[in-house]
C-alpha distance (Angstrom), angle and dihedral (degrees) to the residues before:
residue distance angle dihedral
X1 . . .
X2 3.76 . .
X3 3.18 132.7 .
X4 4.11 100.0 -120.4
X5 4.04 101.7 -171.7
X6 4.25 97.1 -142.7
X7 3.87 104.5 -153.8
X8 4.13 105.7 -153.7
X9 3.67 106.1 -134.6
X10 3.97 93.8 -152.6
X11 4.29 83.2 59.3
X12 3.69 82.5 65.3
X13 4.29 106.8 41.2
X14 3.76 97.1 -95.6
X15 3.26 99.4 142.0
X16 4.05 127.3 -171.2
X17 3.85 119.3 -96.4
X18 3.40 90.9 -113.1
X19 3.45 108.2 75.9
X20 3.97 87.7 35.6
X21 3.86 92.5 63.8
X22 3.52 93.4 29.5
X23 3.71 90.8 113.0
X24 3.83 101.6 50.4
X25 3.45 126.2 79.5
X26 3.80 124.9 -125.7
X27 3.84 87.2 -109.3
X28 3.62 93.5 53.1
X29 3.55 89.8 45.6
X30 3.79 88.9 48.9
X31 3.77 101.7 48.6
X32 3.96 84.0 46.0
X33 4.33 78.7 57.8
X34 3.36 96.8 51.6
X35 3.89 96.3 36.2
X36 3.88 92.9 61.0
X37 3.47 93.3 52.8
X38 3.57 95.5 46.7
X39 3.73 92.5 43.8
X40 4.10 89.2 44.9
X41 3.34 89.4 49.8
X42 3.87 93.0 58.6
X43 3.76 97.4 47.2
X44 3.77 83.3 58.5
X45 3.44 99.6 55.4
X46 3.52 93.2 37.0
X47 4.08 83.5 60.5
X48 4.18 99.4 -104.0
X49 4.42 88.1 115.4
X50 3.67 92.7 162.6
X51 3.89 97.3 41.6
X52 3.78 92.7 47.3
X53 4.23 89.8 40.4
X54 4.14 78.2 63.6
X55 3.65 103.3 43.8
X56 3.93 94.5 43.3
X57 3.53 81.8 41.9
X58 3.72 88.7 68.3
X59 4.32 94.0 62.9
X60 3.82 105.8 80.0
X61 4.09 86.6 55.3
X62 3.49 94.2 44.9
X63 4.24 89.3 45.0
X64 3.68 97.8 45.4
X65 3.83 85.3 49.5
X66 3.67 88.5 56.6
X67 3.48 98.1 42.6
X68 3.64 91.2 47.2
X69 3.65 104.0 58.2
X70 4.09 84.0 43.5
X71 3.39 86.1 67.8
X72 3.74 109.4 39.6
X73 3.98 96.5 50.3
């Protein structure tokens, strides 16, 4: 068997998301969503690809946030 060294994120502050986004709302988090990708798509058009690849990037975690803590109230 080998010996698999497991590192326990809460040991080093990783923290769940839950108590990250515990303050926001599921519509903040889901005009956040829909900003990025609106704002991501901009930057590309406005010839910044790589910058607006990263900020549109940043709406499916920001959505399935949302849509998570839709569901689990």
């Amino acid at each position: 068997m080998e010996n698999l060294n497991f590192i326990d994120p809460l040991l080093h502050g990783i923290k769940p998301i839950e108590k990250n986004t515990a303050n926001l709302t599921v519509k903040q988090l889901t005009c956040a969503g829909l900003g990025s990708l609106v704002i991501g798509a901009v930057l590309k058009k406005a010839g910044h690809a790589k910058t607006g690849a990263i900020v549109g990037s940043l709406a499916l975690p920001l959505l399935s946030a949302a849509v998570y803590k839709k569901v689990a109230k």
